[in-house]
Each structure stands twice: as C-alpha cells, then as structure tokens.
C-alpha positions, 0 to 999 in steps of 0.5 A: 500500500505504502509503494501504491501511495508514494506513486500516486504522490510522485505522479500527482507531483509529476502531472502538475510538472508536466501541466504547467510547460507542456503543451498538446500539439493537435486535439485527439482523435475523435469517436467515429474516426478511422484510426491510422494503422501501424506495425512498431517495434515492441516487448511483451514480458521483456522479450522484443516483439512486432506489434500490428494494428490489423493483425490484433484488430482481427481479434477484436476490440484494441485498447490503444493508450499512449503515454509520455515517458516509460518509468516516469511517475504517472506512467508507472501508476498507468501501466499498473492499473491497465496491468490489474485489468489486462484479464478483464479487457481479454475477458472481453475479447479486446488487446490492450497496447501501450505506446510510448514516444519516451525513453523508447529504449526501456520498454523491454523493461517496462514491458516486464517490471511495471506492466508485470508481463500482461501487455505489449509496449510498443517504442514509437520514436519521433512520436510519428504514430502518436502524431497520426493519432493527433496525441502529441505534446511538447515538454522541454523541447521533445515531441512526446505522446500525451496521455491519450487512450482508444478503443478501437473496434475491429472495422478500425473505428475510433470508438472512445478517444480519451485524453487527461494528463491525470491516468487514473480514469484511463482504464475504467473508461476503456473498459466501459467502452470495451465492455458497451462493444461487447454488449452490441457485438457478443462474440 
C-alpha cells in the first residue's frame, strides 16, 4: 500500500510538472474516426516483439493508450492499473497496447517490471504514430505522446478517444467502452 501511495504522490507531483510547460500539439482523435494503422517495434514480458494494428484488430476490440515517458511517475501508476485489468479487457475479447514516444529504449523493461508481463509496449520514436493519432505534446523541447487512450473496434473505428494528463480514469473508461462493444457485438 505504502509503494501504491508514494506513486500516486510522485505522479500527482509529476502531472502538475508536466501541466504547467507542456503543451498538446493537435486535439485527439475523435469517436467515429478511422484510426491510422501501424506495425512498431515492441516487448511483451521483456522479450522484443512486432506489434500490428490489423493483425490484433482481427481479434477484436484494441485498447490503444499512449503515454509520455516509460518509468516516469504517472506512467508507472498507468501501466499498473491497465496491468490489474489486462484479464478483464481479454475477458472481453479486446488487446490492450501501450505506446510510448519516451525513453523508447526501456520498454523491454517496462514491458516486464511495471506492466508485470500482461501487455505489449510498443517504442514509437519521433512520436510519428502518436502524431497520426493527433496525441502529441511538447515538454522541454521533445515531441512526446500525451496521455491519450482508444478503443478501437475491429472495422478500425475510433470508438472512445480519451485524453487527461491525470491516468487514473484511463482504464475504467476503456473498459466501459470495451465492455458497451461487447454488449452490441457478443462474440
């Protein structure tokens, strides 16, 4: 409980750095839009993998959440809740993948220690997909992902596009979007 505390704290100290200098470059996508495909680099339980748009949209609903920078404070925070809820989202036939433009380097480690082996984490350096995506912000200087999550349903449409700086309603508002598909579409 103590480590869950401290993260909230050192997140909570993080957002309100990252508030005050950075700016969003573009609105996000909105619901009804078609979302841009892609194939990136990416880890699954520390060990590289490819992660493709198509490939998983065939299996049903994606989960797409960017995020800042592997190992900083709010991302941490973020990669454990949607770890925590990575079997409800595939109890729901849906793939959850985090993409990062931050420390792309680290995910392999990422992938293992903060998002516990659950779910891919894709490098997406230049933030060239995150700007498909119209989720890019600048902080010092650096063009990064901003805290944006999707829920992408297999045609490839924008079913929820969700942007906070704050990560924590992140995974419950992806899951409710998840979980509405479901109910329209039982598998």
């Amino acid at each position: 409980m103590y480590m869950k505390d401290t993260l909230k704290t050192l997140a909570a100290a993080t957002l309100l750095a990252l508030s005050l200098p950075a700016t969003s470059a573009f609105a996000a996508l909105q619901v009804g839009d078609n979302a841009p495909d892609f194939k990136l680099d990416a880890a699954l339980a520390g060990k590289a993998t490819t992660f493709s748009l198509q490939q998983a949209l065939q299996k049903g609903p994606v989960v797409l959440y960017f995020f800042p920078a592997a190992f900083s404070a709010g991302c941490t925070l973020e990669a454990h809740d949607f770890a925590e809820a990575t079997d409800e989202f595939n109890k729901q036939g849906a793939t959850v993948i985090g993409v990062t433009a931050g420390n792309t380097e680290q995910i392999a480690k990422f992938s293992q220690l903060e998002c516990r082996d659950k779910f891919t984490v894709a490098a997406d350096p230049g933030a060239k997909v995150a700007a498909e995506y119209k989720s890019t912000m600048v902080f010092k200087g650096k063009t990064l992902s901003d805290r944006t999550s999707y829920v992408i349903a297999p045609d490839g449409k924008v079913l929820l596009s969700y942007t906070d700086k704050n990560p924590d309603a992140h995974i419950q508002k992806a899951l409710e979007a998840v979980k509405k598909y479901r109910q329209a579409n039982p598998a």
